[in-house]
MDAnalysis code that builds the backbone (N, CA, C; Angstrom):
import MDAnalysis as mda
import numpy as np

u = mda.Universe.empty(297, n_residues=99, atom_resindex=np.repeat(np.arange(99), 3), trajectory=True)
u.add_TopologyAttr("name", ["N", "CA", "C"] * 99)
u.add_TopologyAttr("resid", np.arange(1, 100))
u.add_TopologyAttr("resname", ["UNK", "UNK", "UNK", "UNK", "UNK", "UNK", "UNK", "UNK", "UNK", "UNK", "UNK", "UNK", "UNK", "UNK", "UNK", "UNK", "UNK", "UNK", "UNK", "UNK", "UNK", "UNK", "UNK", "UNK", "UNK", "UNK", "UNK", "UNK", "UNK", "UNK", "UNK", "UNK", "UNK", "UNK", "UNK", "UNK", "UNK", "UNK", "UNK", "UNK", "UNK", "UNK", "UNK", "UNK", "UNK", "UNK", "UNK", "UNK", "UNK", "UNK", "UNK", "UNK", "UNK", "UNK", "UNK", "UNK", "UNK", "UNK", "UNK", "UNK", "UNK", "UNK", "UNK", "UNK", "UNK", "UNK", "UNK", "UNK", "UNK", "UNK", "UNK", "UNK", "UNK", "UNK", "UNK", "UNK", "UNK", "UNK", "UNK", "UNK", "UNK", "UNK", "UNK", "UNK", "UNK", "UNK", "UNK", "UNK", "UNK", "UNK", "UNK", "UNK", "UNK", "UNK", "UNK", "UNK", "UNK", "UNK", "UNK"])
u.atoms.positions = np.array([
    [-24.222, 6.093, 7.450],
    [-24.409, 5.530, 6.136],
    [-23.219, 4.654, 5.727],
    [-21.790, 5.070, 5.766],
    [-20.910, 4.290, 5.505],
    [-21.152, 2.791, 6.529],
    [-21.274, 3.231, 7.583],
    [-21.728, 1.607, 8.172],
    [-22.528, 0.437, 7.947],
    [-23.732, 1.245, 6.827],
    [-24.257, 0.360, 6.040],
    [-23.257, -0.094, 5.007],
    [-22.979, 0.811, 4.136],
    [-21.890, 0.103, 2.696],
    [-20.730, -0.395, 3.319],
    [-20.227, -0.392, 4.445],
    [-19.180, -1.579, 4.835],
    [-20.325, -2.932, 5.276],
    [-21.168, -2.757, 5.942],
    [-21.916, -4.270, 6.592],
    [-22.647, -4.805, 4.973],
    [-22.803, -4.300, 4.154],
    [-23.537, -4.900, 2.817],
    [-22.095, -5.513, 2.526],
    [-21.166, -4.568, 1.977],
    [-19.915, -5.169, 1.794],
    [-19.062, -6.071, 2.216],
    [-19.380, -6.797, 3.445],
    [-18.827, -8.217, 4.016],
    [-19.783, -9.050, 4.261],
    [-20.832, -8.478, 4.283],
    [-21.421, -9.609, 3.904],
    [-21.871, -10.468, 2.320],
    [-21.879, -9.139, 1.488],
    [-21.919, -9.968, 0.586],
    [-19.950, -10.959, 0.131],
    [-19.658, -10.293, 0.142],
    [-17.816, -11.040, 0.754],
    [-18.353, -12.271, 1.109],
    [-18.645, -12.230, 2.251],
    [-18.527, -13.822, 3.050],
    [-19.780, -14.729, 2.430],
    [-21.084, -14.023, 2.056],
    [-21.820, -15.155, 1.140],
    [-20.756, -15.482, -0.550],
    [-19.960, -14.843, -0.809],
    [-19.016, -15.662, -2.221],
    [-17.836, -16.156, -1.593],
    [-17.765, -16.491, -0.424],
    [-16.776, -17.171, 0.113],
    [-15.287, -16.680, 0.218],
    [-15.382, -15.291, 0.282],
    [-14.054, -14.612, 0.039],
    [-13.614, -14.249, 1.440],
    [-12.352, -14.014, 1.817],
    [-12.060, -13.758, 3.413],
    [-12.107, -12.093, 3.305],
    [-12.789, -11.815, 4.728],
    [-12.222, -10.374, 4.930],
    [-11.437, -10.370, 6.484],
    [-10.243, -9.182, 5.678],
    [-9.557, -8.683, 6.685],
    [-10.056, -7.356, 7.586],
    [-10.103, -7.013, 8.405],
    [-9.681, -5.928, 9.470],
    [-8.981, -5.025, 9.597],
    [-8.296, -3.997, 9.576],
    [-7.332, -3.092, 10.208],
    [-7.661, -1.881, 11.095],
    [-7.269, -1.449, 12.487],
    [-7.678, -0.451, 12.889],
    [-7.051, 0.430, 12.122],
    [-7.074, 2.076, 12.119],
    [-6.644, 2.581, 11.937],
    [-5.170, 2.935, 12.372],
    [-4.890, 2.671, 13.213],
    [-3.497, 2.675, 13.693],
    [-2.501, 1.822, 13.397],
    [-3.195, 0.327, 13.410],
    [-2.541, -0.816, 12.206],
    [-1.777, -0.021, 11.289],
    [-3.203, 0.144, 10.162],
    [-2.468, 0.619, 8.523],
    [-1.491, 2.209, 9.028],
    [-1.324, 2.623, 9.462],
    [-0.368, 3.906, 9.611],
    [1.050, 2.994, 9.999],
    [0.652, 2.462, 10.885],
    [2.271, 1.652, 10.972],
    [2.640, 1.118, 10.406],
    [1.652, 0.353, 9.535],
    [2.229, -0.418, 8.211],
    [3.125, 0.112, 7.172],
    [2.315, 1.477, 7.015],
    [3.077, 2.043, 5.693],
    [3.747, 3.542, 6.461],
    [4.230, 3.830, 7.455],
    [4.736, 4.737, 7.833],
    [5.958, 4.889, 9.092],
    [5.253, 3.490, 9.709],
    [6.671, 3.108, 10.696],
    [5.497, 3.518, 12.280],
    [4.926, 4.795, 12.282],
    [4.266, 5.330, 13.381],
    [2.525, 4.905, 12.855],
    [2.568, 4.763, 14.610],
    [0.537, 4.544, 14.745],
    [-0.029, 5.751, 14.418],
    [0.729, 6.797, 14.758],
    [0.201, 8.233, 14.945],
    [0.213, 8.969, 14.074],
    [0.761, 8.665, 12.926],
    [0.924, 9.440, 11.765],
    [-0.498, 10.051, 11.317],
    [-0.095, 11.140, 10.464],
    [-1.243, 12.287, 9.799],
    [-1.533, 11.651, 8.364],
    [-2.233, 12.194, 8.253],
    [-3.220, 11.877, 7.108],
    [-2.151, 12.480, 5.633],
    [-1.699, 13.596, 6.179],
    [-0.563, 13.776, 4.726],
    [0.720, 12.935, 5.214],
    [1.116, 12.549, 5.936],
    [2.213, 11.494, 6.082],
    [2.309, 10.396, 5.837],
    [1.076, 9.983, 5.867],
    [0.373, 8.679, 4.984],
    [0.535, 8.513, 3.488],
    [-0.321, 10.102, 3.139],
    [-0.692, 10.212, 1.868],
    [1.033, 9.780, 1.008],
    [1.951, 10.480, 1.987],
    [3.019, 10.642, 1.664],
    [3.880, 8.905, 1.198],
    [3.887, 8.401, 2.319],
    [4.335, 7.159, 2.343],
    [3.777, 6.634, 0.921],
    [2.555, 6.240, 0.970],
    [1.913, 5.816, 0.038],
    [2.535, 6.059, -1.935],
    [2.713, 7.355, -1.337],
    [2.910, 7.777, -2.785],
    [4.687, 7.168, -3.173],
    [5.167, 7.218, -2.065],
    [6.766, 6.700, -2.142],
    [6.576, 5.238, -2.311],
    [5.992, 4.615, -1.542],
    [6.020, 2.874, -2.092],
    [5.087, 2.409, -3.411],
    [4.100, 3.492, -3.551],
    [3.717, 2.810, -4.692],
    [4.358, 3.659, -6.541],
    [5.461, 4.502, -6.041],
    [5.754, 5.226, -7.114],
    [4.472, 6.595, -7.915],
    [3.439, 6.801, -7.211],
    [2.590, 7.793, -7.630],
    [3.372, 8.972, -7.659],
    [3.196, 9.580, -8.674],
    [3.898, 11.215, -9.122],
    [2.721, 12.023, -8.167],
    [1.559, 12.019, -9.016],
    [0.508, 12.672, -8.208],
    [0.131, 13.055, -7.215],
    [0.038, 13.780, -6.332],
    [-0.511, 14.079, -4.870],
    [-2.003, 13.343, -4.662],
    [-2.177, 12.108, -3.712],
    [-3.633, 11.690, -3.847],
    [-4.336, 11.954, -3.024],
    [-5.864, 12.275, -3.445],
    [-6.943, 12.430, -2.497],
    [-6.775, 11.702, -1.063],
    [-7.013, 11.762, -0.079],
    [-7.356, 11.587, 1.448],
    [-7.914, 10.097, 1.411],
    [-8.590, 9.864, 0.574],
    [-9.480, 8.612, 0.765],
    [-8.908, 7.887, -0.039],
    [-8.393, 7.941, -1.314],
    [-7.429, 6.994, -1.772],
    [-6.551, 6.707, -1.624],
    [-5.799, 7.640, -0.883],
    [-4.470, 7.104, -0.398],
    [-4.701, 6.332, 0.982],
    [-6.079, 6.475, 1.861],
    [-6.048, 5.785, 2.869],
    [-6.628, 4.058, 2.374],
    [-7.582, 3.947, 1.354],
    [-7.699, 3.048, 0.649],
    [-6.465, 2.041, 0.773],
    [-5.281, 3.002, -0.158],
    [-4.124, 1.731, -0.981],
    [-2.961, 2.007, 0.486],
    [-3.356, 2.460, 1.551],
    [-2.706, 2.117, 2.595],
    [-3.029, 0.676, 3.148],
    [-4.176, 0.682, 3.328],
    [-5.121, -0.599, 3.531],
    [-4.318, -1.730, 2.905],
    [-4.671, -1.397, 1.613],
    [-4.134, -2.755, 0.551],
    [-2.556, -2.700, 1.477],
    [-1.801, -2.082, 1.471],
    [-0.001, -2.313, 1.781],
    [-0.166, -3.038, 2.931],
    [-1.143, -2.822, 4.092],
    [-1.073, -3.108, 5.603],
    [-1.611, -4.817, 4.909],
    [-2.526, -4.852, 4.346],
    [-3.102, -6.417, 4.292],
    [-1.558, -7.141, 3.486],
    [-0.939, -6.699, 2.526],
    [0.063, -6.831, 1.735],
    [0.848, -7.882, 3.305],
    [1.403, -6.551, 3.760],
    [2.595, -6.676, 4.868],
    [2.147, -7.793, 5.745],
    [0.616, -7.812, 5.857],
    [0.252, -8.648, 7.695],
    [-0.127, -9.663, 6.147],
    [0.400, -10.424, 5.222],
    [-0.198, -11.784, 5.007],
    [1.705, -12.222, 4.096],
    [2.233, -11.690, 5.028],
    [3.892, -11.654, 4.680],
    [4.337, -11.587, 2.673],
    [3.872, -10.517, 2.598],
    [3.944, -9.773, 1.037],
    [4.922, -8.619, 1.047],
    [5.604, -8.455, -0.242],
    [6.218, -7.130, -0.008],
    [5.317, -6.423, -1.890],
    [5.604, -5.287, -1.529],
    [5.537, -4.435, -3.089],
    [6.647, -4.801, -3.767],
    [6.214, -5.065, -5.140],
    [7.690, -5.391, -6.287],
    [8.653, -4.287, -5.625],
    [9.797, -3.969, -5.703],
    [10.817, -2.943, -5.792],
    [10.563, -2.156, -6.664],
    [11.062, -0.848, -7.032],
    [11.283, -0.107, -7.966],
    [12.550, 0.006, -8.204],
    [13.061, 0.273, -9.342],
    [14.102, 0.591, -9.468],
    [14.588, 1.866, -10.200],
    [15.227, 2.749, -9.698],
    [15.853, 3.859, -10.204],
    [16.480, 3.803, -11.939],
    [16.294, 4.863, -12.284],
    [17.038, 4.820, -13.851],
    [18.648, 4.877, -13.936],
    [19.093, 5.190, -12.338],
    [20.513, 5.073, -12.589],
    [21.110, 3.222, -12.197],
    [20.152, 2.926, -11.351],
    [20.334, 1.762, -11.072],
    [20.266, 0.480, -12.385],
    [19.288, 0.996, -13.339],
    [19.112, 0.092, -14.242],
    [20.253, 0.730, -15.666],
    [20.279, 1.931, -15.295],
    [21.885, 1.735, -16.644],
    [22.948, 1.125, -15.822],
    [23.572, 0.974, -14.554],
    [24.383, 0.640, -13.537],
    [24.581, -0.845, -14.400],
    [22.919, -1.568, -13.938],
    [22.836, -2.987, -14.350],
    [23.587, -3.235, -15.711],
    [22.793, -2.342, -16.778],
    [22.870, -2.515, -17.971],
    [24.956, -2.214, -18.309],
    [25.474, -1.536, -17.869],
    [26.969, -1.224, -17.422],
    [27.822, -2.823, -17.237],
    [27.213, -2.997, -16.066],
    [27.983, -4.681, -15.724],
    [27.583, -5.423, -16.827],
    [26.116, -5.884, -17.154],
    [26.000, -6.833, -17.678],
    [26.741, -6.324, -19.025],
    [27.151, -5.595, -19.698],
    [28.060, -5.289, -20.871],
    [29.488, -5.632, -20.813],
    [29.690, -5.378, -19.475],
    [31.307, -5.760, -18.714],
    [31.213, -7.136, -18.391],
    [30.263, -7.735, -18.337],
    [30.559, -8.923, -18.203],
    [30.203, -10.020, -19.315],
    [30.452, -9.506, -20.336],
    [30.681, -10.048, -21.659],
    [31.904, -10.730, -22.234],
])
């Protein structure tokens, strides 16, 4: 059944003229984890560190917004940064000192 809702799903894609990408599964694990071989909570894991999620996420959403990072990375994209709260009083420190 999912093989139907992916083949409806690019194709209707490619009749509105939109590109689709690809990834095996081993792709997106290296993308967002460093290893092809990584587990499904090591993923989940990564995921939650680059995109700042507090939450522990479901299996399928975190393999989802792995997807998105791997297409991110292979079309030469990065994720904004985050920045720490000590890092941004740090900032806020200099830029006062440098008054």
């Amino acid at each position: 059944m999912l093989g139907h809702v992916r083949g409806a799903l690019i194709v209707t894609a490619v009749q509105r003229e939109h590109s689709v990408a690809e990834y095996s599964p081993r792709e997106i694990k290296m993308s967002v984890t460093g290893n092809g071989g990584a587990t499904k909570e090591q993923v989940g894991f990564m995921v939650q560190r680059l995109l700042g999620i507090p939450e522990v996420l479901q299996a399928d959403a975190a393999d989802a917004l792995a997807g998105a990072i791997c297409h991110l990375n292979r079309a030469g994209l990065q994720l904004p940064r985050r920045t720490s709260t000590a890092a941004k009083q740090l900032q806020a420190l200099l830029a006062r000192a440098a008054r």
